[in-house]
RODREN-209080 format. One record per residue (C-alpha): residue number from 1; residue in one letter; x, y, z. Coordinates in pm, whole numbers. Layout:
BEGIN
   k r     px     py     pz
 NUM A      X      Y      Z
...
END
This chain:
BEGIN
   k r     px     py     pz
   1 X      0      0      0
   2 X    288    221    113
   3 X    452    141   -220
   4 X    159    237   -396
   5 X     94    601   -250
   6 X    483    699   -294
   7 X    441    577   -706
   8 X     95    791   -690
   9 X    246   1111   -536
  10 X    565   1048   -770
  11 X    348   1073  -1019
  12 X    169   1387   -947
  13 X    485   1542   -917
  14 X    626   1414  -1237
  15 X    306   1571  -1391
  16 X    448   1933  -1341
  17 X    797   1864  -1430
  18 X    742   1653  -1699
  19 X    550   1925  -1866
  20 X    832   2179  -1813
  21 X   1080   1936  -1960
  22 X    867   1823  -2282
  23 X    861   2282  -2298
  24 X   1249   2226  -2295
  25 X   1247   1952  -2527
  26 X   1061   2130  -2790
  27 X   1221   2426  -2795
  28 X   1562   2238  -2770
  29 X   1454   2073  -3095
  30 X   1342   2374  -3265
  31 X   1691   2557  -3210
  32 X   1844   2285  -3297
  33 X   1674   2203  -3646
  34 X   1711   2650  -3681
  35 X   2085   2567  -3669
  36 X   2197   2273  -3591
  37 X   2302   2402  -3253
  38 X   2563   2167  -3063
  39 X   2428   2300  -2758
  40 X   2054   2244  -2853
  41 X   2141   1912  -2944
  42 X   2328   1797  -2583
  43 X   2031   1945  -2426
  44 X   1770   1729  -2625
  45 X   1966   1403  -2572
  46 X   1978   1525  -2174
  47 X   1615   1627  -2156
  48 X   1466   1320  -2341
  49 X   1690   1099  -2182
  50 X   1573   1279  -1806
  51 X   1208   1153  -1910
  52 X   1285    845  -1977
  53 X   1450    730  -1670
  54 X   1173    883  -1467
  55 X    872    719  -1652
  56 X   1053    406  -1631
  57 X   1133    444  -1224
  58 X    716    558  -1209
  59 X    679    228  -1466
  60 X    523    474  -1708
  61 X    591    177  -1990
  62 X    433    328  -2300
  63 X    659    705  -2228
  64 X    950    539  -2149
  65 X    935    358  -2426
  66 X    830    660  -2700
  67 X   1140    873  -2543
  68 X   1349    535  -2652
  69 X   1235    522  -2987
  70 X   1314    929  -3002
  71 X   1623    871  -2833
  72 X   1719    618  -3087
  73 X   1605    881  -3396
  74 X   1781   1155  -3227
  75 X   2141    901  -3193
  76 X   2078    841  -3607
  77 X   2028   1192  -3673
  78 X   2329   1319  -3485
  79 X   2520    998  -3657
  80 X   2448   1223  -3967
  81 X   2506   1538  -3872
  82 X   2173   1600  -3907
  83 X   2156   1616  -4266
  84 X   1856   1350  -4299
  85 X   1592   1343  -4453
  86 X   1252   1498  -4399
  87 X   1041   1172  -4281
  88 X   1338   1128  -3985
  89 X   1306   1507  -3815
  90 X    914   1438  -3881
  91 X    927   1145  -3699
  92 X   1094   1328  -3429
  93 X    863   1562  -3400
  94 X    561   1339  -3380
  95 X    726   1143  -3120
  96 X    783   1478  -2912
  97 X    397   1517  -3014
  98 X    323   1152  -2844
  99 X    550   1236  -2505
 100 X    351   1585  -2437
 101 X     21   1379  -2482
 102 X    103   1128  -2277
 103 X    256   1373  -2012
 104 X    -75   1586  -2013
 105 X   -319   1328  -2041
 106 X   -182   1008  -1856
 107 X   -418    810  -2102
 108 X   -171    608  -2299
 109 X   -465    308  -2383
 110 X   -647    569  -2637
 111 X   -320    580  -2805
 112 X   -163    295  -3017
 113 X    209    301  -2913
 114 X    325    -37  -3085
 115 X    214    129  -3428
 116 X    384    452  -3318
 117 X    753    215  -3243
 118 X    682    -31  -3547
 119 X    668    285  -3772
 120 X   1011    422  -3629
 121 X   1193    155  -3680
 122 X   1026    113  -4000
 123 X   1151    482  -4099
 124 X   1487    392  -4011
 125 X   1532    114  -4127
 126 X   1458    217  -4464
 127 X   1723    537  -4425
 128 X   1977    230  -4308
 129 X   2038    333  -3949
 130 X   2341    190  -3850
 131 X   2488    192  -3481
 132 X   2487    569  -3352
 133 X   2850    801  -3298
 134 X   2873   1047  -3086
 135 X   3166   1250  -3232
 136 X   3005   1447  -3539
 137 X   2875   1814  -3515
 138 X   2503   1907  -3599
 139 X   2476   2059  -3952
 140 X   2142   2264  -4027
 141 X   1880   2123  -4226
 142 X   1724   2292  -4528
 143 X   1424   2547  -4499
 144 X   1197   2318  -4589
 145 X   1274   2051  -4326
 146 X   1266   2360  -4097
 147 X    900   2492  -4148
 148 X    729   2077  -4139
 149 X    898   2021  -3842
 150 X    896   2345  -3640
 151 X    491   2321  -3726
 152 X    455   1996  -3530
 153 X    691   2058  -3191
 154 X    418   2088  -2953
 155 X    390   2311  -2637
 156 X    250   2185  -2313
 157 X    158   2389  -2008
 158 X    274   2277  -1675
 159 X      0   2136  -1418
 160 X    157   2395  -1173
 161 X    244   2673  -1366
 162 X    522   2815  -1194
 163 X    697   3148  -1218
 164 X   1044   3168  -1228
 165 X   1277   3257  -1004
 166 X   1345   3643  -1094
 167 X    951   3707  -1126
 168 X    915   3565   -807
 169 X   1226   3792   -601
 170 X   1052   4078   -802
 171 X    682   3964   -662
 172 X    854   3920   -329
 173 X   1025   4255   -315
 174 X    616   4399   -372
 175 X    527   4193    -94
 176 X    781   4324    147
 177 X    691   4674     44
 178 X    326   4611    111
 179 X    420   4472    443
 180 X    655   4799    513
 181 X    381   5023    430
 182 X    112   4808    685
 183 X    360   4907    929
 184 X    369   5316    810
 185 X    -13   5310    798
 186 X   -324   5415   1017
 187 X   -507   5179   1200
 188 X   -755   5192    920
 189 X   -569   5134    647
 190 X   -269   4849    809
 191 X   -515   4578    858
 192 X   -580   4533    483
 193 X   -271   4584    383
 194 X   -184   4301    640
 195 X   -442   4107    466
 196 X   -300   4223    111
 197 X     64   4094    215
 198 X    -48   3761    331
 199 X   -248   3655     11
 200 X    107   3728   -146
 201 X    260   3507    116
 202 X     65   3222     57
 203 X     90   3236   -314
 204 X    474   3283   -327
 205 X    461   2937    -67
 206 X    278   2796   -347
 207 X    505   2896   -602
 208 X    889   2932   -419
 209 X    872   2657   -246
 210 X    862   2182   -305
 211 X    865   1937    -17
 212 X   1171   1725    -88
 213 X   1049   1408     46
 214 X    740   1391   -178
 215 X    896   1517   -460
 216 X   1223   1224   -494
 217 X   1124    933   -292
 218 X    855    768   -483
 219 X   1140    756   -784
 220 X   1251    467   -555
 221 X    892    288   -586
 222 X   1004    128   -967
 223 X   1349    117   -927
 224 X   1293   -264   -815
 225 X   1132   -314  -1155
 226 X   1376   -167  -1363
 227 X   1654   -419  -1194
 228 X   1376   -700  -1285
 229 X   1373   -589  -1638
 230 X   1826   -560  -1614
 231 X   1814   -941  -1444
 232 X   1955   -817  -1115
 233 X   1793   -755   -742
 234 X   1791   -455   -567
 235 X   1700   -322   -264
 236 X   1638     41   -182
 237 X   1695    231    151
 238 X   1532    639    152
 239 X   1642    923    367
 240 X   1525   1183    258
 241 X   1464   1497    431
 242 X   1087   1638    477
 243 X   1154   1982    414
 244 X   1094   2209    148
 245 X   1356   2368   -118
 246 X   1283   2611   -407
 247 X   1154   2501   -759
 248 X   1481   2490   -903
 249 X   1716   2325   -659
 250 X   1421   2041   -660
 251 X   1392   1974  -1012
 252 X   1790   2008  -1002
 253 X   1799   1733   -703
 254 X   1513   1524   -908
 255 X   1751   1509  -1222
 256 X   2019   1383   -995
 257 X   1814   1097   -799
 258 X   1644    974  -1118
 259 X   1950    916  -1310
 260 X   2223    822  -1049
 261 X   1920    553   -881
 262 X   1968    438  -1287
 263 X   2320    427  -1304
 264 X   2358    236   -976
 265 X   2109    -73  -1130
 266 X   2244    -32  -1468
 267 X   2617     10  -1393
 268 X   2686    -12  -1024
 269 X   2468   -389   -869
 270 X   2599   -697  -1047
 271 X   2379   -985  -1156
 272 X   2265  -1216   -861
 273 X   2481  -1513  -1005
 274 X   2800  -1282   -991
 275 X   2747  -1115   -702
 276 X   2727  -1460   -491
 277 X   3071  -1564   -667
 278 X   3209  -1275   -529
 279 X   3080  -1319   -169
 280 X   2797  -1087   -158
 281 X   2448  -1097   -146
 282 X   2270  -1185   -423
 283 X   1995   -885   -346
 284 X   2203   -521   -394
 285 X   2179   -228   -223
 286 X   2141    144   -308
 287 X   2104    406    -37
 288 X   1942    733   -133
 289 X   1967   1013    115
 290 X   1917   1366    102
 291 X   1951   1605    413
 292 X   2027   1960    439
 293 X   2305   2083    664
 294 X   2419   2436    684
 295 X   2175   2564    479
 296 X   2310   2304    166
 297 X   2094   2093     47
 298 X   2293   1691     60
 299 X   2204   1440   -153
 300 X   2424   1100   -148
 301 X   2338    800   -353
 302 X   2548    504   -314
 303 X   2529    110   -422
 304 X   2756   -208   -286
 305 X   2785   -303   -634
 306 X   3167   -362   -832
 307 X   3247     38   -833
 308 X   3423    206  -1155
 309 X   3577     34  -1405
 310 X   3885    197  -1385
 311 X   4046     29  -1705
 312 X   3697     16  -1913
 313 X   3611    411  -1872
 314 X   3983    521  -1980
 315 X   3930    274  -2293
 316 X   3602    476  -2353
 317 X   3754    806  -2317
 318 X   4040    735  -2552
 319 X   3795    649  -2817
 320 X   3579    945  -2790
 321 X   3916   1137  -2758
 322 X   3857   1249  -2398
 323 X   4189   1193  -2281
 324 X   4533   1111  -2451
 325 X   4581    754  -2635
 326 X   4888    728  -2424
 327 X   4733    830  -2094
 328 X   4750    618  -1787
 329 X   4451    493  -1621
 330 X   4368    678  -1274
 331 X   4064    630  -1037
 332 X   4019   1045   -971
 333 X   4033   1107  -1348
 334 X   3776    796  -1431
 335 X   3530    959  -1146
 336 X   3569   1250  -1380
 337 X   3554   1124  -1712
 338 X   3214    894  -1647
 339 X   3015   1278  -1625
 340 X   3144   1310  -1970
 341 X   2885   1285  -2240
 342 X   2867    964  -2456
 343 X   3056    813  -2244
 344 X   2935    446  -2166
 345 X   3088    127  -2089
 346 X   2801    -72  -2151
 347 X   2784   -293  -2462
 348 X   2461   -157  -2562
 349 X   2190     49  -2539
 350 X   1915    -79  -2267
 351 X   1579    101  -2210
 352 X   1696    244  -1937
 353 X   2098    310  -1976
 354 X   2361    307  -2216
 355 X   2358    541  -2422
 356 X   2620    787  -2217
 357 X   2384   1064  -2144
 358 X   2252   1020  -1789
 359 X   2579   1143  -1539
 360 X   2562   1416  -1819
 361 X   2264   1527  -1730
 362 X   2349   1539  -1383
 363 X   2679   1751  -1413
 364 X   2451   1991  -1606
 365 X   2142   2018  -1394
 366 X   2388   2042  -1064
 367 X   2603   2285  -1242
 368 X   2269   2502  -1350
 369 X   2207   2582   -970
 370 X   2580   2633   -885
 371 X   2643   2331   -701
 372 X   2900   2078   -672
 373 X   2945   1716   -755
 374 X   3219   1474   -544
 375 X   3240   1079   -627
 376 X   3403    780   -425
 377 X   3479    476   -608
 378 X   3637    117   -449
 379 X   3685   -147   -687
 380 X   3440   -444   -608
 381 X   3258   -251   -315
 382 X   3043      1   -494
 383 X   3028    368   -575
 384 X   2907    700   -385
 385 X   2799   1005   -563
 386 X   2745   1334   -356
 387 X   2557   1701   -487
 388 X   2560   1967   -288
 389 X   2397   2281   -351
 390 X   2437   2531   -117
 391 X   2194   2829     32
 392 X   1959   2604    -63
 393 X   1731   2599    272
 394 X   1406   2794    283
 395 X   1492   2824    653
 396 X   1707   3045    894
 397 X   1917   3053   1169
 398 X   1856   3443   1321
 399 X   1852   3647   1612
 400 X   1516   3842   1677
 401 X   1479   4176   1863
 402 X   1267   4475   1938
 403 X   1312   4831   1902
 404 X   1132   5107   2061
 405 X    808   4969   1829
 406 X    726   4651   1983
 407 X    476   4575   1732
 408 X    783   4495   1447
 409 X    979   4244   1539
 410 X   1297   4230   1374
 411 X   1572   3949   1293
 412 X   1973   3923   1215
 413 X   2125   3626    982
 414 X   2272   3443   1276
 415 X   2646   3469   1098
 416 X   2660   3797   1267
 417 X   2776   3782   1636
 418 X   2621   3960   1868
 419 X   2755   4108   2193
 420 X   2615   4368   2445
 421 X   2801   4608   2603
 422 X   3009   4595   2303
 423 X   3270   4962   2310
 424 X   3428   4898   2006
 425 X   3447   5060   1667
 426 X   3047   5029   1501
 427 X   2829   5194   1319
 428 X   2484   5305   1461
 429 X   2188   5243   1319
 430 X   1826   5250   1396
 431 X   1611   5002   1156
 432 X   1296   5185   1256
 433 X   1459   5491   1077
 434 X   1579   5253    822
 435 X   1228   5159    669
 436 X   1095   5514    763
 437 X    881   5356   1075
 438 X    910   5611   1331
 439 X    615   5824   1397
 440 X    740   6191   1590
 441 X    992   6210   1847
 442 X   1050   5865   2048
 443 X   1233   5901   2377
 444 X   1514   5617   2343
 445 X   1412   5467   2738
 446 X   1464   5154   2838
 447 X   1683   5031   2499
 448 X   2054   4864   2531
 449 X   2302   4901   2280
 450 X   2345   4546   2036
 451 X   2627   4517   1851
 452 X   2623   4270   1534
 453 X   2986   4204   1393
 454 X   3083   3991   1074
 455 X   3440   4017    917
 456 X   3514   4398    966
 457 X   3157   4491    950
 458 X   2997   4637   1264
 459 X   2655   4771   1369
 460 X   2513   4885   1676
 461 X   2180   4899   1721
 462 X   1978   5012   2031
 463 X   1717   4762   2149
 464 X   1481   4599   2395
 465 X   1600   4315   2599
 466 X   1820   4044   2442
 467 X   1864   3914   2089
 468 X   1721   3586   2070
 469 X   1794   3275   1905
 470 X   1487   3179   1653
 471 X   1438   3003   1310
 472 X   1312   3199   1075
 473 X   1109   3048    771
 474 X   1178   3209    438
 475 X    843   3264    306
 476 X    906   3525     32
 477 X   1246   3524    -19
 478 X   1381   3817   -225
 479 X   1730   3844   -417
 480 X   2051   3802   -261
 481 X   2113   4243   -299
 482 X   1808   4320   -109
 483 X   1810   4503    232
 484 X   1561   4334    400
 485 X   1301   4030    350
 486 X   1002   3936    566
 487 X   1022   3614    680
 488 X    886   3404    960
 489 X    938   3320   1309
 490 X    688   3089   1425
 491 X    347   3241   1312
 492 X    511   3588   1332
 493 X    679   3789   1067
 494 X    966   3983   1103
 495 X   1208   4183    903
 496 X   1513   4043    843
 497 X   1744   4306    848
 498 X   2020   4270    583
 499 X   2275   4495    784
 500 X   2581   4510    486
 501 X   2302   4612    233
 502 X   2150   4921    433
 503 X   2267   5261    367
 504 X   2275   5407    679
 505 X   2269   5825    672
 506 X   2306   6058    976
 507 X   2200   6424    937
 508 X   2221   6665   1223
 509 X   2176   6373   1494
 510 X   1878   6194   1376
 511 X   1985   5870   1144
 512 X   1787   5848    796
 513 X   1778   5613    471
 514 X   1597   5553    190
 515 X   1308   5310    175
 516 X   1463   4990     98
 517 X   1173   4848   -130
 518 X   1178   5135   -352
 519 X   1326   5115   -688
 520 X   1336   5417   -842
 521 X   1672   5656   -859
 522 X   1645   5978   -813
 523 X   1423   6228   -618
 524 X   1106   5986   -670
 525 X   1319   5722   -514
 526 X   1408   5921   -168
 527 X   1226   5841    128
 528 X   1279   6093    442
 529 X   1096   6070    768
 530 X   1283   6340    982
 531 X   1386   6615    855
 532 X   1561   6869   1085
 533 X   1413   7200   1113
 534 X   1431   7506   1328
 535 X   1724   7581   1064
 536 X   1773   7772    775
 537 X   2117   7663    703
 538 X   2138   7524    321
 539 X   2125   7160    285
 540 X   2475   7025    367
 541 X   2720   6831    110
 542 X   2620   6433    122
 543 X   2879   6240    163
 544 X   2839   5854     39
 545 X   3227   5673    248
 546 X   3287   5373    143
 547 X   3539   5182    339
 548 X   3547   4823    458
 549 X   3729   4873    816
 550 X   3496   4916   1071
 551 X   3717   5178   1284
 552 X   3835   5348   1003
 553 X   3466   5431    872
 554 X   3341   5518   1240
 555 X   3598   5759   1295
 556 X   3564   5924    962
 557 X   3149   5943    990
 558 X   3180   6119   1314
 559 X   3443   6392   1175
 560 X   3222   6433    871
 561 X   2918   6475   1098
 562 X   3109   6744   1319
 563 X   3249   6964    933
 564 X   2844   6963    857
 565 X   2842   6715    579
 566 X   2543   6460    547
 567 X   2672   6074    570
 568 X   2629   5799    451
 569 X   2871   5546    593
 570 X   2869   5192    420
 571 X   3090   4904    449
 572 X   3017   4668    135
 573 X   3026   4702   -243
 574 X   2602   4625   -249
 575 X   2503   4826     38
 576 X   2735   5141   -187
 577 X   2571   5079   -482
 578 X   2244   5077   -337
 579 X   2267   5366   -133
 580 X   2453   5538   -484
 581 X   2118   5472   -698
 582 X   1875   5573   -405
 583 X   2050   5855   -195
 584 X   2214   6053   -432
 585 X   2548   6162   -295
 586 X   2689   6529   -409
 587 X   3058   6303   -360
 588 X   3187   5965   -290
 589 X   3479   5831    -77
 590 X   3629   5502   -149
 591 X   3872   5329     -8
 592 X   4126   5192   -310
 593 X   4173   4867   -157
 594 X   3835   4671   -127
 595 X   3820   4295    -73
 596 X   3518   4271   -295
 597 X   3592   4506   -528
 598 X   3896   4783   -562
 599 X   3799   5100   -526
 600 X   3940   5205   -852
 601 X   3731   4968  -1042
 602 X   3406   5108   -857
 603 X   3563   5453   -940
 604 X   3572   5408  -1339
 605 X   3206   5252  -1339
 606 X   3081   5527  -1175
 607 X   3265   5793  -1439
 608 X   3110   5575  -1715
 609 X   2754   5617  -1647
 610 X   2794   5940  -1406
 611 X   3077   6151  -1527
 612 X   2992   6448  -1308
 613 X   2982   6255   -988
 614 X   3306   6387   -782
 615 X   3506   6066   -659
 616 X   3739   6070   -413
 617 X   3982   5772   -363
 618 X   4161   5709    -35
 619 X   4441   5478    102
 620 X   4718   5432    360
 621 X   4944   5284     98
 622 X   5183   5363   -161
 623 X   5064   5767   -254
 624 X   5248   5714   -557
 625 X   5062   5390   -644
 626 X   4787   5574   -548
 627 X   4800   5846   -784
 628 X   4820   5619  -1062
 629 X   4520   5400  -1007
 630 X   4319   5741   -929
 631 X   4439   5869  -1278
 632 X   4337   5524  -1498
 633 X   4033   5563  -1292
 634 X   3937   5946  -1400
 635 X   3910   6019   -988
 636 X   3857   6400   -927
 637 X   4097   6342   -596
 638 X   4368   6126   -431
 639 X   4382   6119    -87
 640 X   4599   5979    178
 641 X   4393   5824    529
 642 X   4655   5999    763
 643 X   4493   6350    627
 644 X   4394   6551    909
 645 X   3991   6590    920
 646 X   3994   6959    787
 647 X   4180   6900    518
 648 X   3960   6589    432
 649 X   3626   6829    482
 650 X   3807   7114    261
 651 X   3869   6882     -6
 652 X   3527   6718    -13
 653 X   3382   7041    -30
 654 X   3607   7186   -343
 655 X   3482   6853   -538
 656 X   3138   6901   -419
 657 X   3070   7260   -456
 658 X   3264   7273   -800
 659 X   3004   7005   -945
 660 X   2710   7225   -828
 661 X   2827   7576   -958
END
């Protein structure tokens, strides 16, 4: 029964991504018919070859065995070069045709597949298909071949129809603003805001985030069949995780489990009778287990079954001219060399394997996510294949707190330490200011000063009671540049408080920023809660410092402050360029030697887009070196760290006031 509900929820879930990969397929196959497309054509052998291996696992018979046929077309077209003729790319196409049916409708009994098969082999038989290569480069096929088969690839719609992953940051940054302004508003207007923000919520839930568990473990539910059908026995151990992961790391991770669960049957477990000659059990095992750890999402599957074939891969490779005919055989270069496409060691081509595309798949689908692949291989005692794809957790580790609101609760990425009664070097800042929360003048009673260091970056912030250890739940989660993201902690939200990425500006004593949500430059951009008054002094020189040592920056702010300018004080590449595009500085100050960036670099893509923008670069090194990355830069000024704080003020104000007259 068990058994049965995993294949049943495996194949709900192979629905949705099924659909998205036939979408891939076909316009894979139209590119590469347009041009023949080397790319296009790796990508159709991965995608078709991706959909076979799961219908087989979910013992969808009649798919797997259309994306065999199509697989076997696609091998004698690329044989060719492509150059074929018309009834073979037809064929093709009407097989692509078949798969999106069968993927939409499940209903493969209203449709005669052994006609469908009889009449590909018929077609190529009668073009003489002989046994496929995998060395030759697509060549593009004629106009007319191009029009009768770009008129058949079908498009299917996905049962989920999921956005992608920028619409979705973009739809979360709304959210977050919505939230922001529910916090801004009267007690009229914040409750349906409130209400506004959480029908976002629960649709980016819906469409950021895939429970892990349901989504790969029934691929293990026909994996016993498909040893059947290969003559060996297998049994399967799960662990896998019951959390949940965005979109793309799961279909990443489902590419993964379906083929390396295939290449452990096919490849790895040896047939009963030779695995009781060698002392083993005649039944294999292969472990599949996927955990997250430090925010990485783990997946490991191993088999007991004879390992690499040291000797046999580094024949392959020679062949397909991989590696050197005179090169040695090595275990870490054959753990390399089996990812490579076309690269089998099987004899022939099963329904299920052999045709050198499924590891290939897997170093492309882990590579599309930015993750990482590692293999262990022992001769006679199986194989172990680990991806890792980190920041892949739709949880948290934080550290909540209150400020003088206690109705917004706010949180800190636990990687920044946090001490009280902390006297050294930070800068201040008040997140209440930040998002342009507080409302009059709030007596700061009753607060203690938190200090959050990471690296050389330090902010102290004044708040009630303790920070506390929480899990947050990332319910909208926005890009990696944002300022701040709304997240969960237990059934409350809070505002994670991305502390490198906030400009934080002081003006006469009362910290200010602009709204971190908004995205327009400029004036329309600017958001300003306080605004000193009682003074009809002109509107000082703003100052954006850029400077990555925590002392260094403090020190600086406060003489600024003292001269009259307006600063803001940043410590990171993002938080400068967002506080460039939203604050507007009259002149910047940048430090020449950033770890992120140089400040150089910054300096000469800022005189690209903003010639008129005084830059000022700094340093405590070489002045001569100094002088000659400020001139290849186009900086207005060159300035050594030692200068006295009038000086510094004079010269900011020379840059500053030229620009404006």
């Amino acid at each position: 029964m068990l058994v049965n509900d995993a294949r049943a929820a495996g194949k709900r879930a192979f629905e949705e991504t099924a659909a998205r990969r036939v979408d891939r397929l076909g316009e894979a196959l139209t590119r590469l018919v347009d041009s023949g497309d080397q790319n296009a054509a790796d990508e159709v052998h991965r995608e078709v070859h991706t959909l076979k291996s799961e219908a087989s696992l979910l013992e969808l018979a009649d798919l797997a065995l259309v994306c065999s046929k199509l697989e076997d077309i696609l091998f004698f077209a690329h044989r060719r070069r492509y150059d074929v003729p018309i009834e073979v790319l037809l064929t093709a196409s009407m097989a692509v045709e078949l798969i999106a049916y069968l993927v939409q409708t499940n209903e493969s009994k209203k449709v005669d597949v052994g006609t469908f098969v009889a009449q590909v082999d018929e077609v190529l038989k009668d073009t003489g298909a002989t046994a496929p290569r995998r060395d030759l480069v697509p060549r593009p096929p004629s106009s007319n071949q191009l029009q009768a088969v770009a008129s058949r690839v079908p498009k299917t719609r996905p049962t989920v129809d999921r956005l992608g992953r920028s619409a979705r940051e973009r739809l979360a940054n709304v959210a977050c603003g919505i939230y922001v302004e529910s916090l801004r508003a009267d007690e009229d207007t914040a409750p349906r805001l409130r209400t506004l923000y959480r029908e976002l919520e629960v649709e980016l839930r819906h469409q950021g985030q895939i429970g892990l568990r349901d989504h790969l473990a029934p691929h293990c539910a026909g994996l016993d069949a498909a040893a059947r059908e290969a003559g060996k026995l297998v049994a399967v151990a799960t662990d896998v995780a019951d959390t949940q992961v965005s979109p793309e790391v799961a279909w990443a991770l489902e590419t993964a489990t379906v083929h390396l669960l295939t290449n452990a049957v096919a490849h790895g477990i040896e047939s009963p009778t030779d695995r009781e000659r060698l002392g083993k059990s005649r039944t294999g095992l292969v472990r599949l287990q996927v955990q997250l750890r430090d925010g990485a999402a783990i997946l490991v599957v191993e088999d007991d079954g004879g390992g690499i074939d040291v000797d046999a891969v580094t024949r392959e490779a020679k062949k397909l001219g991989l590696v050197a005919t005179d090169a040695s055989s090595s275990e870490s270069s054959a753990q390399s060399l089996v990812f490579e496409r076309g690269l089998t060691t099987a004899t022939g081509a099963t329904p299920g394997a052999g045709r050198g595309v499924g590891l290939d798949a897997v170093r492309n689908a882990v590579k599309a996510v930015n993750g990482a692949i590692h293999t262990k291989t022992a001769s006679g005692r199986g194989m172990s294949v680990r991806v890792t794809i980190a920041d892949a957790d739709m949880t948290r580790e934080v550290r909540t707190f209150r400020t003088q609101r206690s109705d917004v609760l706010f949180a800190v990425d636990a990687s920044w330490s946090t001490k009280e009664d902390d006297a050294g070097a930070a800068i201040d800042m008040d997140p209440l200011d930040a998002l342009g929360l507080l409302r009059g003048e709030w007596t700061m009673t009753g607060l203690r000063p938190l200090v959050f260091r990471r690296g050389t970056s330090a902010f102290r912030i004044q708040a009630h009671g303790r920070a506390l250890p929480a899990v947050a739940s990332r319910v909208a989660p926005v890009a990696h540049d944002a300022p701040i993201e709304i997240v969960r902690v237990g059934d409350t939200e809070a505002v994670l408080l991305r502390l490198d990425r906030l400009p934080v500006v002081h003006k006469g004593g009362v910290f200010q920023t602009e709204h971190p949500s908004s995205g327009a430059a400029g004036r329309s951009g600017r958001h300003r809660k306080f605004v000193e008054t009682g003074s009809d002094a002109p509107m000082p020189e703003k100052v954006l410092l850029l400077e990555d040592s925590a002392t260094w920056l403090v020190m600086t702010r406060s003489a600024l402050l003292q001269r009259g300018f307006d600063v803001c004080a940043v410590g990171t590449v993002q938080a400068f360029l967002n506080a460039l595009t939203r604050w507007g500085p009259d002149v910047v100050l940048a430090d020449v030697n950033l770890p992120e960036v140089p400040g150089d670099e910054l300096c000469r893509r800022i005189k690209e887009t903003r010639p008129l923008l005084p830059v000022i670069l700094i340093s405590d090194g070489n002045p001569e070196e100094l002088v000659r990355k400020a001139n290849v830069a186009r900086a207005d000024a060159a300035l050594s760290k030692s200068l006295g704080p009038d000086r510094l003020a004079d010269e900011i104000r020379k840059h500053a006031r030229g620009v404006s007259a």
